[in-house]
C-alpha positions as CSV (number, residue, x, y, z in Angstrom):
1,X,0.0,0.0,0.0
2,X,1.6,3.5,-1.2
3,X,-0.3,6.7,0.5
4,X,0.3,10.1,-1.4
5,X,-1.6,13.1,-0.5
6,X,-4.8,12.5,-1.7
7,X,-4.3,9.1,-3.0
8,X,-3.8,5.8,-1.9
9,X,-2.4,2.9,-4.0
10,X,-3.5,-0.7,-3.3
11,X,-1.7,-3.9,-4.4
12,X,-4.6,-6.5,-3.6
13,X,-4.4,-10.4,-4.3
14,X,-5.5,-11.9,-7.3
15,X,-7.8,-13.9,-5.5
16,X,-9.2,-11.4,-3.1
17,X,-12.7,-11.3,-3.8
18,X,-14.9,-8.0,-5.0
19,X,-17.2,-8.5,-2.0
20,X,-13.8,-8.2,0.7
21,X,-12.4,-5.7,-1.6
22,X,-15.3,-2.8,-1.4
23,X,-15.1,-2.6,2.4
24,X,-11.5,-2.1,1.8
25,X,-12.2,0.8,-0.8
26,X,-14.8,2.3,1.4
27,X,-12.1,3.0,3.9
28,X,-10.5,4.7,1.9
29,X,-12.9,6.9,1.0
30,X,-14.4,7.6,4.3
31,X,-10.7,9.1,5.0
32,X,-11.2,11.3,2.7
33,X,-8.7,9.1,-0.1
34,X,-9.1,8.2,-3.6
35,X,-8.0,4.1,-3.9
36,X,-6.4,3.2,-7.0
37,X,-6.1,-0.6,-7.7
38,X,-2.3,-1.2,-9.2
39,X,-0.3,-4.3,-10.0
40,X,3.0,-4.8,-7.9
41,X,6.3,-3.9,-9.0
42,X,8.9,-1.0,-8.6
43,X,7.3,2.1,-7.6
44,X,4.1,0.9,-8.2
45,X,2.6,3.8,-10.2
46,X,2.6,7.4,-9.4
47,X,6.7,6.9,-8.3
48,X,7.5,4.8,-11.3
49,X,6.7,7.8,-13.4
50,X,7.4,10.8,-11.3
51,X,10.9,9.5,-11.0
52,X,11.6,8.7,-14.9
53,X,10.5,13.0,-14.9
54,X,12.9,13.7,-12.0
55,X,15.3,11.4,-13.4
56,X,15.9,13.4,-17.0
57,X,15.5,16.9,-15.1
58,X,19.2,15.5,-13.0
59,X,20.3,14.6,-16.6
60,X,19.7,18.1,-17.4
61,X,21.3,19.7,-14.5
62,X,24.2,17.7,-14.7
63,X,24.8,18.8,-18.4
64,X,24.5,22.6,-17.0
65,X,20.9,24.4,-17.2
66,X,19.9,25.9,-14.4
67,X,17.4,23.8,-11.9
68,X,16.1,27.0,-11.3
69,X,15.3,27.6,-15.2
70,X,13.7,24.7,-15.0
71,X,11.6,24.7,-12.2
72,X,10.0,28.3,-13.9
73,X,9.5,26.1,-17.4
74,X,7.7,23.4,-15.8
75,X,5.3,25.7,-13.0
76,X,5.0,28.9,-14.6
77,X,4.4,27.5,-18.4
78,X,3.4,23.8,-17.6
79,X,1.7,24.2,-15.3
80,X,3.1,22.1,-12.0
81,X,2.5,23.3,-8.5
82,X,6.3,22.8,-7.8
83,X,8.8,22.2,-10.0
84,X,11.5,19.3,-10.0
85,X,14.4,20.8,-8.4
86,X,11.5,21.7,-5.1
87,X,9.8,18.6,-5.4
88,X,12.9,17.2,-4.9
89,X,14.2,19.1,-1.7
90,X,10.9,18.8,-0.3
91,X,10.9,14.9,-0.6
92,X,14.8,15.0,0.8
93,X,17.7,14.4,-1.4
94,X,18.8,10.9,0.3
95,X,15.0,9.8,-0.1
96,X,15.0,10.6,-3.5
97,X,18.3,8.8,-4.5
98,X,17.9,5.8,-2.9
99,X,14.2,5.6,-4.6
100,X,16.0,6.1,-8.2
101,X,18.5,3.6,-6.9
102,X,16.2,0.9,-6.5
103,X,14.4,1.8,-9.4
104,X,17.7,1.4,-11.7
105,X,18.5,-1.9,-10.1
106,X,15.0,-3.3,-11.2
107,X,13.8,-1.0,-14.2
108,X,17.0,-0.4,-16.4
109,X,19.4,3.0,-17.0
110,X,15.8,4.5,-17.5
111,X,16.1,6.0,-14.1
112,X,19.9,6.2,-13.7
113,X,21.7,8.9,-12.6
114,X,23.9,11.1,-14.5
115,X,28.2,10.2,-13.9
116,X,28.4,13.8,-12.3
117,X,24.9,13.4,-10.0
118,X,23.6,16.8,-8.9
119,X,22.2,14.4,-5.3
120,X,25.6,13.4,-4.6
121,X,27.0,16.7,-5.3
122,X,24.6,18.3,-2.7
123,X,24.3,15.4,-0.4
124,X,28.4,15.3,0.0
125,X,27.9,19.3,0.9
126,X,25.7,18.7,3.6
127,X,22.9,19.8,1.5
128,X,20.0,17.1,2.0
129,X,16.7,19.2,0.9
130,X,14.3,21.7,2.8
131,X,14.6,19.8,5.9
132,X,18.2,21.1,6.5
133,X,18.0,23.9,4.9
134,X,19.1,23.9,1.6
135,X,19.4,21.4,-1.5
136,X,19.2,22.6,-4.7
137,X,17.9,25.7,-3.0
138,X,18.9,27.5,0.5
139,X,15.9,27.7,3.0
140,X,15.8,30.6,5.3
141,X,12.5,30.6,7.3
142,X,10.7,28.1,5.2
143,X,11.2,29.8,1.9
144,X,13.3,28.9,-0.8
145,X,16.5,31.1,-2.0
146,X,17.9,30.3,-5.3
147,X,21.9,29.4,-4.8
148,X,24.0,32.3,-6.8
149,X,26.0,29.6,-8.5
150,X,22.9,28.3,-10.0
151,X,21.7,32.4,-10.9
152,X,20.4,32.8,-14.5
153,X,17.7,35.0,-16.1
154,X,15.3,32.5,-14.4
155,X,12.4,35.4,-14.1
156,X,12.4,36.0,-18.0
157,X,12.7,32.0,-19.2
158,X,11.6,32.3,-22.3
159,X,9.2,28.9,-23.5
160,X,11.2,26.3,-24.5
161,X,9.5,23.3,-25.8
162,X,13.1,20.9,-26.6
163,X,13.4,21.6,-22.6
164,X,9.7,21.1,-21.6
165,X,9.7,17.9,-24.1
166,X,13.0,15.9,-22.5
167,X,11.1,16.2,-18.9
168,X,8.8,15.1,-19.7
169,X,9.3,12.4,-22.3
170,X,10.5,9.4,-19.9
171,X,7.3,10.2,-17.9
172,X,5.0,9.5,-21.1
173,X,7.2,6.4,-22.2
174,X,6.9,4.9,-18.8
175,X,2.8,5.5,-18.6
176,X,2.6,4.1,-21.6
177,X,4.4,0.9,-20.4
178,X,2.5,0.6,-17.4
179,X,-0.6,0.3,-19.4
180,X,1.3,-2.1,-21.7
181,X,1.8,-4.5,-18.2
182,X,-1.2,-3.6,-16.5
183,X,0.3,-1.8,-13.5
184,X,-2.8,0.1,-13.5
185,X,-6.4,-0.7,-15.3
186,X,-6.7,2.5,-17.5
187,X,-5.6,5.6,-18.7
188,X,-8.9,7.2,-16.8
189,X,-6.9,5.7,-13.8
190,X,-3.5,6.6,-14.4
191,X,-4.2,10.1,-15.3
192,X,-6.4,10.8,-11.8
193,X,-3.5,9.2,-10.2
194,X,-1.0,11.3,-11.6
195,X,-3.2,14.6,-10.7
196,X,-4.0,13.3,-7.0
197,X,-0.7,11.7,-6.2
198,X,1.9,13.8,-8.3
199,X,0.8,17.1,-8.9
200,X,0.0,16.9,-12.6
201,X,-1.5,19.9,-14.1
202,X,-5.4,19.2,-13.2
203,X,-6.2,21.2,-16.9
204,X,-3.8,19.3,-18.6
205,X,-5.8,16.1,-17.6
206,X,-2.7,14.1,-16.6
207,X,-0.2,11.9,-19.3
208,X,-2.5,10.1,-21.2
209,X,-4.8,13.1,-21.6
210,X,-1.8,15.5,-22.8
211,X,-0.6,13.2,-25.1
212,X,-3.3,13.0,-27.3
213,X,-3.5,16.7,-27.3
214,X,0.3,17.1,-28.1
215,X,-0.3,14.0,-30.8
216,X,1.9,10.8,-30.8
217,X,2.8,11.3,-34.1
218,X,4.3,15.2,-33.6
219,X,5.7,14.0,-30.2
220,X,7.5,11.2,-32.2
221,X,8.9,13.1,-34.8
222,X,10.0,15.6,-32.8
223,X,12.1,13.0,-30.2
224,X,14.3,11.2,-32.6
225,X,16.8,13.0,-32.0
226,X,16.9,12.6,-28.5
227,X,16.9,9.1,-28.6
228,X,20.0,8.9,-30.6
229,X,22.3,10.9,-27.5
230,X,21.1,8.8,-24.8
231,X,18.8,5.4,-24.2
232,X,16.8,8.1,-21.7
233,X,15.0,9.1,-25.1
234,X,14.3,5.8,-26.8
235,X,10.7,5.1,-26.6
236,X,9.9,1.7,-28.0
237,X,6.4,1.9,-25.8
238,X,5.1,5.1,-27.5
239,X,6.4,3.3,-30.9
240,X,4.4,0.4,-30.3
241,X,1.4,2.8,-29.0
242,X,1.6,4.3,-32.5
243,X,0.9,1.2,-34.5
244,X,-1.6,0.3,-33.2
245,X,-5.5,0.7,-35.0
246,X,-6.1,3.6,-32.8
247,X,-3.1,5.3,-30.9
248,X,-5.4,7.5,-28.9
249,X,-5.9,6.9,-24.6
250,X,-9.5,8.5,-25.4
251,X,-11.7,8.6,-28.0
252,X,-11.7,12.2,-30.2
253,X,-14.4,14.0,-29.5
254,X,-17.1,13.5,-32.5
């Protein structure tokens, strides 16, 4: 059982019957929780694919943009309540490598980290996340102070779609695998779940939902590139997605 905010992920036996599980469900509920049904595995759902986000956002601070620039693509023109590089010192930086550890060991160098890892770099500095005041930023009564060595024209980032798109490509590949194995019953279900347990733009509709507004066939074209700098951008899922009879989570409106 995973608990997030406002959801609650449930790995229930095969065998359990539908009369046990409703009590179960109700629970839930009555505590003011949304239940999601999900398969076992690594990370279950909502982590599995909010870490293959965070993981390309440390790709990209390791190669030298700004977490800060990224952070102010992702809230201020995505649309996120927090961007990675806060989500990240809010969750603690320890937490948050040894979940991406344990991810690599059992899901591939989808989720690895980069050679020169932006955790390490502030974990060796004493510099864990919000809790002791400062990660990627410094912390001085609650709020968050960008670090001068990380300073660019952060309050004037101008859209950037090539930046926007390597977020949050991994994020889409992986969704689109977990439906593939059946982590989760539904795009319907993987999209609320991604709202209530990560944070995903409510009017963006969640993964599935975006990507059919974006198209898979523009996102496609669009990626190739990527995927021919690192296996981080290879996205055999979404391929497969595309050939099939109707490529679409949900049905176009009429």
């Amino acid at each position: 059982m995973h608990f997030s905010q406002s959801l609650v992920e449930l790995v229930l036996p095969a065998a359990m019957a539908a009369a046990q599980r409703q009590p179960l469900m109700d629970l839930i509920r009555q505590l003011g929780k949304v239940p999601l049904q999900v398969a076992d595995g690594p990370g279950f759902l909502v982590n599995r694919l909010l870490f293959a986000y965070l993981a390309a956002f440390l790709e990209l601070v390791a190669s030298g943009i700004s977490p800060y620039r990224l952070d102010a693509l992702m809230t201020r023109q995505f649309g996120w309540p927090q961007g990675p590089a806060r989500l990240l010192d809010e969750m603690g930086l320890a937490n948050a490598r040894q979940i991406l550890c344990q991810l690599t060991s059992q899901l591939s160098d989808r989720f690895a980290r980069p050679a020169t890892d932006p955790l390490s770099t502030h974990l060796q500095a004493g510099r864990g996340g919000r809790h002791q005041g400062a990660g990627f930023y410094r912390y001085a009564h609650g709020q968050p102070i960008p670090d001068p060595a990380w300073l660019d024209d952060t309050l004037k980032v101008p859209p950037d779609d090539s930046l926007t798109l390597q977020l949050l490509l991994p994020l889409l590949e992986e969704a689109a695998l977990c439906l593939e194995e059946k982590v989760v019953a539904s795009p319907t279900e993987l999209d609320e779940a991604m709202r209530l347990g990560a944070g995903f733009p409510a009017f963006r509709g969640g993964p599935c939902a975006y990507l059919d507004d974006y198209g898979l066939a523009r996102l496609l074209d669009e990626v190739d590139a990527l995927a021919l700098t690192h296996p981080r951008y290879r996205h055999p899922a979404l391929r497969r997605r595309q050939a099939l009879t109707e490529p679409r989570y949900y049905p176009e409106a009429p």
